[in-house]
PANUTI-396956 format. One record per residue (C-alpha): x, y, z; residue in one letter. Coordinates in steps of 0.1 Angstrom, whole numbers, padded with zeros to 4 digits, always signed. Layout:
BEGIN
XYZa/...
END
This chain:
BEGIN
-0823+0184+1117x/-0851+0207+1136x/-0841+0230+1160x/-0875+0245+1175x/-0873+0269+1208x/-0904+0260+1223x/-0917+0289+1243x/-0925+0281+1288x/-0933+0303+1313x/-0927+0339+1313x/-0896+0338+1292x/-0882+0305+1290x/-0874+0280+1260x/-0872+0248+1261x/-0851+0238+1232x/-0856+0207+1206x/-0838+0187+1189x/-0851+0157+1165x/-0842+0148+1130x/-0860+0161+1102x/-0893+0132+1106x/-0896+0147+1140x/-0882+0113+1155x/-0855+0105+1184x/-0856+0144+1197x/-0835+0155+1223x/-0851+0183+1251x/-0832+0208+1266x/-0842+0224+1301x/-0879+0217+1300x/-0893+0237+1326x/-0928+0226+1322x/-0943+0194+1304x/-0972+0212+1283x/-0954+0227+1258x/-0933+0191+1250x/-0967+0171+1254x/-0978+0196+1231x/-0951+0188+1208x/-0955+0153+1210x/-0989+0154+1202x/-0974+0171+1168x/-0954+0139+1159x/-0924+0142+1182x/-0906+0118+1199x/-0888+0124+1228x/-0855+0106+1231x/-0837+0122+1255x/-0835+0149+1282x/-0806+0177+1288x/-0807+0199+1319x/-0776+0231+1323x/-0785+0235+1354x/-0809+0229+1389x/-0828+0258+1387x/-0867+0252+1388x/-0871+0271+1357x/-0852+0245+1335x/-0859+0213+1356x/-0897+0218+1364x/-0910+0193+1339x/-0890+0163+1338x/-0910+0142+1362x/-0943+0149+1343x/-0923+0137+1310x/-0910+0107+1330x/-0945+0097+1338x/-0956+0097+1304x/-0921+0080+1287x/-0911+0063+1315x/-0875+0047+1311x/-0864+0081+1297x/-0829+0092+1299x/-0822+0124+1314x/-0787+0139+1318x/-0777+0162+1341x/-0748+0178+1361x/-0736+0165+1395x/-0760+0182+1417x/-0777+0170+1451x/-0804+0197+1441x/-0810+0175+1410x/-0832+0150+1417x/-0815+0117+1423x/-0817+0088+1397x/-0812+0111+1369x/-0776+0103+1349x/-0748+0126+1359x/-0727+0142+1338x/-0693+0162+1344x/-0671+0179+1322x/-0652+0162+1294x/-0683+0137+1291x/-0697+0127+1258x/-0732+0120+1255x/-0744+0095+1229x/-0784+0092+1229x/-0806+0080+1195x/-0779+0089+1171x/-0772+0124+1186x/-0740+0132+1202x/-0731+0163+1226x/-0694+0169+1247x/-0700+0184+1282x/-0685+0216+1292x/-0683+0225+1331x/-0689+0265+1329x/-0700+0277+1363x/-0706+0310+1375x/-0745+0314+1373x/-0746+0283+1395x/-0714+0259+1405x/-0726+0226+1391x/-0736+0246+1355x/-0728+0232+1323x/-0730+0234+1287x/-0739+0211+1258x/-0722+0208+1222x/-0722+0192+1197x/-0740+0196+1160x/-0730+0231+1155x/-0751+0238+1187x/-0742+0251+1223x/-0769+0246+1246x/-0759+0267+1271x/-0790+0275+1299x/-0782+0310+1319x/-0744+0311+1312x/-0744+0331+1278x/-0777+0348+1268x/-0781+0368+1233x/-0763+0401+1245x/-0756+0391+1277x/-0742+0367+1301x/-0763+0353+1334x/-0759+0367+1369x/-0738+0351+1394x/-0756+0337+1416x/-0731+0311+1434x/-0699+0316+1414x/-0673+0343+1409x/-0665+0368+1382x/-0632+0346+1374x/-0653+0319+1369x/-0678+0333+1351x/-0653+0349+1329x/-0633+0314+1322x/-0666+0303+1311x/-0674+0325+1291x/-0644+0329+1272x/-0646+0289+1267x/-0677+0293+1250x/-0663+0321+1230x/-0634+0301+1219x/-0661+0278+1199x/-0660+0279+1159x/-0677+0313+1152x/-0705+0293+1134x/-0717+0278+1167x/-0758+0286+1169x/-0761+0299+1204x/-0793+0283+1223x/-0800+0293+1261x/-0823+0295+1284x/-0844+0330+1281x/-0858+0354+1259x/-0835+0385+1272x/-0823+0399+1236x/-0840+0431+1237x/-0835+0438+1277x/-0803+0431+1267x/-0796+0451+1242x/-0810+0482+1260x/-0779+0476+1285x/-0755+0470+1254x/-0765+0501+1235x/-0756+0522+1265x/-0721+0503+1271x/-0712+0502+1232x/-0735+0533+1216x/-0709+0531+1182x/-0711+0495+1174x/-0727+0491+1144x/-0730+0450+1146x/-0750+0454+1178x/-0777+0487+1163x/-0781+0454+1131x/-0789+0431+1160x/-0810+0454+1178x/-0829+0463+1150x/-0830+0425+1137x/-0843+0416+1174x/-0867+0444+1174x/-0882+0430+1140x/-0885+0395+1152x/-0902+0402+1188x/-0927+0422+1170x/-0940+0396+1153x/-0939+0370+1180x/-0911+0354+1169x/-0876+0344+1191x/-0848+0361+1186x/-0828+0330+1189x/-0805+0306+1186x/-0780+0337+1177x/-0744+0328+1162x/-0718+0328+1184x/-0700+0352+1157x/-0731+0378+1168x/-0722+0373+1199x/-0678+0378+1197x/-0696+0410+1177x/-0722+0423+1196x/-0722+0407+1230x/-0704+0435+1255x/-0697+0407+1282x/-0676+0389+1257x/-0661+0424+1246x/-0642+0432+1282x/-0613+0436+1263x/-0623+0460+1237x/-0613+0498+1240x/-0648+0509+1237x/-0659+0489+1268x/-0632+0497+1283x/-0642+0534+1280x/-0675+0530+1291x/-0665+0514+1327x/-0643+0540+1332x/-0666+0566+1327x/-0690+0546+1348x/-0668+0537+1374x/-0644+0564+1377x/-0613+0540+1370x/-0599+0516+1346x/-0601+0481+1345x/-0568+0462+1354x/-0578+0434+1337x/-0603+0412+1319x/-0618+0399+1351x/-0614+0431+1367x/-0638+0441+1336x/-0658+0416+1335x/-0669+0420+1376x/-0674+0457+1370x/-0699+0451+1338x/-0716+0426+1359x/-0721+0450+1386x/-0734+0476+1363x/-0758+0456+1348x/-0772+0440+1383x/-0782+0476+1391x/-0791+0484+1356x/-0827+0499+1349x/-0837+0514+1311x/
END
């Protein structure tokens, strides 16, 4: 199996998928065509396409793929903002497509229609969990963002974490200042550092890095606890309560 986060825009990947002779490959959120064709042109074989979400950022290249490979499939969430004629996909679905299979998880909060792909020790997850941090809300509510986080969370700790973005290191600037003491998160700040500098992506991370690192997925933890106090001039009530207040902090968040 080859996993390859191909680098788009600014700070996007588009993620890969084939078998080990590069054949029947699955993409994830393509948001532009020239770094697939550019792939194919290597010896892949595009099978399949899975899109989280309708954003232009992880949608932008499908109908450039479709013209070259007409005929193929593309899955994506129940969204009128999703071009039509694509196959829809709601949570609870399995996908089966060239011998790979994926489950679907609804987990809105970045957008209502998001969702989630698993399957093969994998979680393609778009802008809902990042490396270190969690996407901002732009259509759904701390609650729900929350719930979907925490269903992500609740995967086996092994689960190789694949979204959307290269954010690890803005990330981590936030997370050091939330969690100063953790020691798991200094390792994956130094390990992050490491990579970027030689032009290589931080991800996929583990979803055990995350449960250790991760402050959104840490709400419950004394230490975070502490810190949005301190930053807020009260305690948390709950989880959510936690959760919406780290959000907050991050949105107006500048290093």
């Amino acid at each position: 199996m080859q996993l390859t986060p191909l680098p788009a825009l600014s700070d996007n990947y588009i993620w890969t998928l084939a078998a080990d002779n590069g054949a029947r490959a699955l993409i994830v959120d393509p948001s532009e065509a020239g770094p697939v064709f550019a792939a194919a042109d290597a010896g892949l074989h595009p099978a399949g396409v899975l899109l989280t979400h309708h954003h232009g950022d992880h949608i932008g290249g499908v109908p450039a793929l479709l013209e070259r490979w007409p005929g193929l499939p593309v899955f994506a969430p129940d969204d009128d903002r999703i071009p039509a004629g694509y196959r829809r996909v709601a949570d609870g679905a399995a996908i089966d497509v060239a011998g790979w299979h994926f489950d679907v998880l609804a987990v809105p909060g970045h957008t209502r229609s998001h969702v989630a792909y698993h399957g093969h020790g994998l979680i393609f997850c778009g802008d809902t969990l990042f490396s270190l941090g969690c996407g901002r809300m732009f259509e759904g509510t701390a609650e729900q963002m929350h719930a979907s986080l925490s269903r992500l969370a609740a995967l086996p700790p092994a689960t190789r974490v694949c979204c959307g973005h290269e954010y690890t290191l803005a990330n981590a600037a936030f997370a050091r200042v939330v969690e100063p003491g953790n020691p798991a998160l200094q390792r994956r700040f130094e390990e992050a550092t490491a990579m970027r500098a030689t032009g290589r992506p931080t991800l996929p991370s583990t979803l055990a890095d995350e449960l250790a690192a991760n402050p959104f997925l840490r709400v419950d933890r004394p230490e975070v606890r502490a810190s949005l106090a301190r930053e807020t001039g009260r305690a948390p009530a709950n989880d959510v309560d936690a959760f919406a207040a780290l959000r907050r902090w991050k949105d107006g968040f500048t290093a």
